[in-house]
C-alpha positions, 0 to 999 in steps of 0.5 A: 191612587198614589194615596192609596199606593203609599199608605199600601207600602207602609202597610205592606212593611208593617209600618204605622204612622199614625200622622201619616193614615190620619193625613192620608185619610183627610186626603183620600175623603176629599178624593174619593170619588175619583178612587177605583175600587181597587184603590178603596179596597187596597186604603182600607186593607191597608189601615186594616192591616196595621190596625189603624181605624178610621172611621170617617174614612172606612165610612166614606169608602162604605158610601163610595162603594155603593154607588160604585158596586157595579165596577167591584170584582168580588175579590174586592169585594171579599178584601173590603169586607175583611177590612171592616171586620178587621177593624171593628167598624 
């Protein structure tokens, strides 16, 4: 969580480090399976937010989430989906 809440304060200031998402995404794919939906929901607004795509990321998050889709509220849900449209991907 404390990957998803940082990269949510640079995104939240309008801030993008593209050193930082990039490093932050390798870190968040080796740990995904311990992301709670709201953590996933909050990394992908957040890249989405500053237009940073990452598609190994947003892919992964994509493969997490179905095995997790039972556990979303559908605000996360809704949030995620934007995320993706956002982006492109």
């Amino acid at each position: 969580q404390s990957i998803s809440n940082t990269i949510w304060s640079y995104a939240t200031v309008g801030h993008s480090s593209p050193e930082l998402f990039e490093a932050a995404a390798e870190e968040a794919i080796k740990k995904i399976n311990s992301f709670k939906p709201q953590a996933m929901c909050n990394m992908l607004w957040s890249y989405a937010t500053v237009s940073h795509n990452s598609p190994k990321l947003f892919d992964t998050v994509a493969e997490e989430a179905i095995m997790k889709v039972h556990a979303f509220k559908s605000q996360e849900i809704s949030n995620m989906l934007w995320s993706y449209a956002t982006v492109g991907h």
